[in-house]
N, C-alpha and C positions, 0 to 999 in steps of 0.2 A: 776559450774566454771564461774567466768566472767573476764576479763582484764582489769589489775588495770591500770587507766590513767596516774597514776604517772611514774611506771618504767617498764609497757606492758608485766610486767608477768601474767599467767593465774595464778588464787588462787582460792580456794571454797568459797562459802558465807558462810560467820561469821568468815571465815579464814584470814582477809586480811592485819592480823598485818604488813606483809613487804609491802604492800601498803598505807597504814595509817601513817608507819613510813618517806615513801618516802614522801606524802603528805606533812606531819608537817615541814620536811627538808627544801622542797621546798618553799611552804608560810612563814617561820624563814627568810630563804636567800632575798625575793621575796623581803619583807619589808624594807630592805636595798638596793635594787636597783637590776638592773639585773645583773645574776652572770657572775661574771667571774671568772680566773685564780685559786686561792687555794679553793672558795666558789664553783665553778664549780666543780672542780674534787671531794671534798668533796661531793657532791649530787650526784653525778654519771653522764657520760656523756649521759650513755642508759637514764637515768631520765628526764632529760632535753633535749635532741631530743625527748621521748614521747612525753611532756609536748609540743612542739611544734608542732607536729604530730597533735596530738589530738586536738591541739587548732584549725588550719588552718583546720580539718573539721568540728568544732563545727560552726567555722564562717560560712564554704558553706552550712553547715545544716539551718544554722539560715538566709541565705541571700534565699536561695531556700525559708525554709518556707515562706517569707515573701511576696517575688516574687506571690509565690501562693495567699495567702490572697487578695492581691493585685486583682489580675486576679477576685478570685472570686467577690470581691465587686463589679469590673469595671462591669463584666456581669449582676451583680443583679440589677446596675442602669440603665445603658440600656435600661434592661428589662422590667424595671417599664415607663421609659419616652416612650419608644415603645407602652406598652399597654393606654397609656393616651391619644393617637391621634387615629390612628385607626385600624381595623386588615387586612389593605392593608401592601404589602413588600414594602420595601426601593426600590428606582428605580428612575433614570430619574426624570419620573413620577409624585411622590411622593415625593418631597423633605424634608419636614417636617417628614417625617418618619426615615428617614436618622438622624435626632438629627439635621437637619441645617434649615436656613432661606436663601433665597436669593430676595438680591436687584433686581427689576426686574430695574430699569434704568440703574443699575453700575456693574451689575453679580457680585458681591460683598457677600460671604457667612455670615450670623450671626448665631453664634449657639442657636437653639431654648430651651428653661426651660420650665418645669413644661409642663400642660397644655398648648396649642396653640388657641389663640380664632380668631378666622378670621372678619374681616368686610370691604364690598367693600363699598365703600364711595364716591360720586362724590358730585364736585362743581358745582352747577346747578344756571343760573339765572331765577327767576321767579318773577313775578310782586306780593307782599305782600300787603296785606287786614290788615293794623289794625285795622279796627272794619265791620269787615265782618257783623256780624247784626247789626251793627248801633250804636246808640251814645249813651252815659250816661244809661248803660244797669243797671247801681247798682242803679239809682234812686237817687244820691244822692243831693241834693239842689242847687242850684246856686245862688249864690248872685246876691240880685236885682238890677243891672243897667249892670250886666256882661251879656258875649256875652253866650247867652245858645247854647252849645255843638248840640243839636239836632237840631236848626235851619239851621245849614252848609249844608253842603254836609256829606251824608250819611257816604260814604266811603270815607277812606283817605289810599289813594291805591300808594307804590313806588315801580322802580326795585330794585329789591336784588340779591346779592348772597346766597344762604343759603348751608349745607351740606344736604343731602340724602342718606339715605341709599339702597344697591340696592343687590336682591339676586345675581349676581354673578360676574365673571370677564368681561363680554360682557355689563355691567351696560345698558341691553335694557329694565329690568324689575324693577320698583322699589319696594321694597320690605312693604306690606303692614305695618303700625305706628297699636298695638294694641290699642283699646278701652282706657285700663287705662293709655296709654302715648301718646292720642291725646293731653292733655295738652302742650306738649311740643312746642308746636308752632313753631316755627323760628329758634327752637334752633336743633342742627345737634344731629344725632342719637345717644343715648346713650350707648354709652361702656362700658361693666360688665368684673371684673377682680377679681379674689382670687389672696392672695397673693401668690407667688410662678411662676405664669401664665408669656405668652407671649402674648401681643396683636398683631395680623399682622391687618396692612391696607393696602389695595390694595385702592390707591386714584385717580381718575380721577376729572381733570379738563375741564369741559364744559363749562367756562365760557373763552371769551375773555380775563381774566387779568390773570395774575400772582398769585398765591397765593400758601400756604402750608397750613400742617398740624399741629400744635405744640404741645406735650403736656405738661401738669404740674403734677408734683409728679412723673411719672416713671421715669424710666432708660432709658437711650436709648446711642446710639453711634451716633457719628458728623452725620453718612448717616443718622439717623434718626430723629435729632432736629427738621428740619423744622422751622429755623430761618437763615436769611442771615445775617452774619457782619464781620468783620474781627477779625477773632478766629484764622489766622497760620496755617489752614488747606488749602493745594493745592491739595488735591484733586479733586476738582472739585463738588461738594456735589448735586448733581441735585434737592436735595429734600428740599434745600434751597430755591429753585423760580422754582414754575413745571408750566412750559410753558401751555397756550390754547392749549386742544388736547390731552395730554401729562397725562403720566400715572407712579404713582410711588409708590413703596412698604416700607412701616415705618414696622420696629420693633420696638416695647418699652417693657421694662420686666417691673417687677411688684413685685422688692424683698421688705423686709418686712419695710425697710423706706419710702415705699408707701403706707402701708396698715395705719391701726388706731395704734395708741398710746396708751400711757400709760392712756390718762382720754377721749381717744374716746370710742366710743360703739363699735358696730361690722365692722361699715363699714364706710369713708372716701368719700369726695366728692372732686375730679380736673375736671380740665377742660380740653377741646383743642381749642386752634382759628386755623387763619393764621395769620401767623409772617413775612408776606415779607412787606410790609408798612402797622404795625400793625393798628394803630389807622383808616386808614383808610377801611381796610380789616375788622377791626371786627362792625363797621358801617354801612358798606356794608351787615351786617348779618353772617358772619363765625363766630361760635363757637359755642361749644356744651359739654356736660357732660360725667365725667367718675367717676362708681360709684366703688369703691376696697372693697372687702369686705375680714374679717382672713380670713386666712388658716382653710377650712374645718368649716368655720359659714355661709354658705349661703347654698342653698335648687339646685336643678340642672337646675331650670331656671335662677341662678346667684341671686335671691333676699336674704338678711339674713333671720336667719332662727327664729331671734325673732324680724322680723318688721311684720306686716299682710299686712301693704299698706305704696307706699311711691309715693310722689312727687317732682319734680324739677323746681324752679323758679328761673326766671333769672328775675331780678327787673334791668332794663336795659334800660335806655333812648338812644335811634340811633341819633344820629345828622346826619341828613339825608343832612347836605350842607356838610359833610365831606365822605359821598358815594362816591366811583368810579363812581356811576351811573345818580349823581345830576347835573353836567353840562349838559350835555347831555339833561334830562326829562326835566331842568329847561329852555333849551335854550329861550324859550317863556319872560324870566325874562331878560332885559336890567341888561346888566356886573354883572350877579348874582357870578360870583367868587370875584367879589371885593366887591359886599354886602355882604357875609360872615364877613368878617374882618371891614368893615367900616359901617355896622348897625348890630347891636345887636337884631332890635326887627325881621329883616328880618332873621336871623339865628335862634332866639326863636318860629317863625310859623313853623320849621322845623325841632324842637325837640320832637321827641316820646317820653311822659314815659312811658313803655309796662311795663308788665308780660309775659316774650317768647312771647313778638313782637304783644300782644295782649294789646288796651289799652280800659279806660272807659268801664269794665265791659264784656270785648268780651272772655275773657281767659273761655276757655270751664269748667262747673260747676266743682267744685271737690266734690266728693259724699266719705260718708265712714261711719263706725257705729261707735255708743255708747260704748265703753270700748274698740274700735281695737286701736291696737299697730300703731302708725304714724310715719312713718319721714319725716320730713321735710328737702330736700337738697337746697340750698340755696346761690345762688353765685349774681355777677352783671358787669357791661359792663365796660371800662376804661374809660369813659369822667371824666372827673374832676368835673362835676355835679353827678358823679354817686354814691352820698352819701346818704344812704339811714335807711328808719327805719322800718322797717317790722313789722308790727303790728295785732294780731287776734283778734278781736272782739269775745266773748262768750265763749273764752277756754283759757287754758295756757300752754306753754310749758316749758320741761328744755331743756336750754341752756350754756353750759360749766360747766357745776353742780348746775346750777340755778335754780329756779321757778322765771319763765317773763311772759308776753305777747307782748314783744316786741324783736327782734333780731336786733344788727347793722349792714351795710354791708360799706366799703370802697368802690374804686374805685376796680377791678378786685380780690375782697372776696368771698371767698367760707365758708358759715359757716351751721353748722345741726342743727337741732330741733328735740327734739322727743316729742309727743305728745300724751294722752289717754283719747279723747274727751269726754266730759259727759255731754253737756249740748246740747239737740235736738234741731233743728232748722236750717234754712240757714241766714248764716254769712257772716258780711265784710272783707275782708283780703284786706292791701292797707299799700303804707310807711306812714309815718306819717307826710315825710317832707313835709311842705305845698305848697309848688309850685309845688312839685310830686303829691301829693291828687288832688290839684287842677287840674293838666294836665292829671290825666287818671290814677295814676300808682295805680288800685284798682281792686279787683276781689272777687266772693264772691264762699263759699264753703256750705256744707248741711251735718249736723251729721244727721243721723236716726237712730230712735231706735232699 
């Protein structure tokens, strides 16, 4: 027996002809509009009160199921972003485990995606060596009547701001730079991200000025720009200008308009500075690399998983009369702010071309073998001299689906090289613009077999 929906009489299975007939009635009339008066009593009134009956639980049937569904999925994500931090409980405590972020300047919650990668980061001043061993380390010629490099002074030593990274929120330890990313020099520590990820930075400022954190390519919300201008936000954004002393918390995510593209390889190069008086701030030394790599193509130290070795150069001239730090060291120089602007050649003794703040051959060796997988990341400073040509002696790379040995870089460019060295020996790497070659911007690297 089952209960026909049409007219709520019980009938046997295969029996249901006065059910089948109530049916056809009712979808005949349905088609014409809802019944009324003669088409009504014609279907029957028990017919059409079932037919409502029935419908109004078919709905609560189908709004419950769905409710459930619902429930179920919401736990399964959870569940999953729960197990990607750690297997500590939600608590106070732990707030990343809860699914959230909190500003520490503004107690402001962001909710945390994916993975969470943590890095405590301080602005430290310290006095920079760029040529800590000495001059003209690549050997390369001097034109005869010109002032040779090695006759100077050994060191050519400024203060800087630089970033640092430090194992934890008490930034009283700094946390050791490994062997293959001593190259980095000058430049602030590097941030690995899969797409999908949250990066947290816990940022302290030790330096007397003002500065932030900014990045390019992620996501982030106003608390977390780390740029001051007049954007219509009154909130008050602390992480716009974090005072000397002063300590504050970015979230940036890392969805998949961060990661590589449609003719990138596995993995993507941004950066971060400070953006409170940019040009003078990144001068000063703030900025530093961030590397994104797909969803699930990188190996659990963050590296991809079809590079074997990578490096990161910053072809980056400092105009050191535009440091926060240059009136100050310079005081010894008569109205050295007005020789800025009103001599050209008194601003040119006070342009670096570095490699990560290394110049004339000091950027620590880069070593690699015969037939590994290279990447080359690849960005540079904003001076408006910062036009550059990146050039490898002894190998080639591709670049945007190229075969070069040469890469372009603009003023604040970020571009990749991949490489699969074959020919043994130690080589020159240097730009190619000539008053860059000439002023230091060179470094040399060593395939083995």
């Amino acid at each position: 027996m089952h209960l026909c929906r049409w007219n709520e009489s019980r009938v046997t299975h295969g029996a249901g002809d006065d059910c089948n007939l109530s049916r056809l009635r009712w979808q005949s009339a349905a088609r014409d509009g809802i019944p009324s008066g003669e088409s009504r009593a014609a279907i029957g009134r028990e017919t059409w009160g079932a037919f409502q009956r029935q419908d109004r639980r078919s709905l609560l049937w189908r709004r419950a199921g769905l409710a459930l569904a619902l429930f179920v999925l919401g736990s399964a994500c959870f569940g999953r972003q729960g197990s990607q931090t750690t297997a500590q409980e939600c608590s106070p405590a732990h707030p990343l485990l809860c699914g959230k972020l909190t500003l520490a300047a503004t107690g402001k919650e962001q909710p945390a995606r994916g993975k969470v990668r943590t890095y405590f980061i301080a602005a430290d001043r310290v006095d920079w060596d760029y040529t800590p061993r000495g001059r003209n380390l690549t050997g390369v010629p001097v034109q005869e009547g010109a002032e040779d490099p090695a006759s100077n002074n050994p060191h050519r030593i400024y203060p800087k701001a630089i970033y640092r990274e430090y194992t934890d929120a008490t930034f009283q330890t700094l946390k050791p730079r490994p062997p293959a990313w001593e190259h980095l020099g000058i430049l602030g520590p590097l941030i690995r991200a899969e797409v999908g990820d949250t990066v947290r930075v816990v940022f302290r400022n030790n330096t007397k000025l003002s500065c932030t954190m900014h990045p390019h390519g992620l996501e982030y919300a106003k608390a977390s720009e780390g740029a001051l201008y007049s954007d219509g936000d009154s909130t008050g954004k602390a992480g716009d200008m974090v005072r000397p002393g002063q300590t504050y918390t970015y979230i940036w995510y890392v969805p998949a308009r961060a990661g590589p593209g449609p003719m990138d390889g596995s993995s993507v190069l941004w950066m971060y500075h400070s953006h409170f008086i940019e040009s003078k701030d990144m001068n000063t030394g703030l900025l530093g690399p961030i590397i994104v790599t797909a969803r699930g193509a990188s190996r659990p130290d963050g590296t991809p998983k079809d590079v074997d070795r990578e490096f990161v150069l910053a072809f980056a001239i400092f105009d050191e009369t535009d440091s926060w730090y240059f009136d100050a060291w310079s005081s010894h120089v008569e109205h050295s702010g007005r020789m800025r602007s009103s001599n050209p050649i008194f601003r040119d003794k006070h342009l670096l071309y570095s490699i990560n703040g290394y110049t004339e051959g000091n950027l620590p060796l880069l070593t690699m073998k015969k037939g590994e997988r290279i990447r080359w990341y690849l960005l540079s400073n904003a001076n408006e001299e910062d036009v550059h040509m990146v050039h490898w002696h002894g190998e080639t790379v591709i670049y945007n689906h190229m075969r070069t040995d040469t890469v372009p870089l603009q003023p604040m460019s970020m571009a990749i090289a991949d490489m699969v060295p074959d020919n043994v020996g130690l080589w020159l790497l240097h730009c190619h613009v000539n008053d860059h070659f000439v002023g230091g911007m060179a470094a040399l690297f060593r395939v083995d077999p």
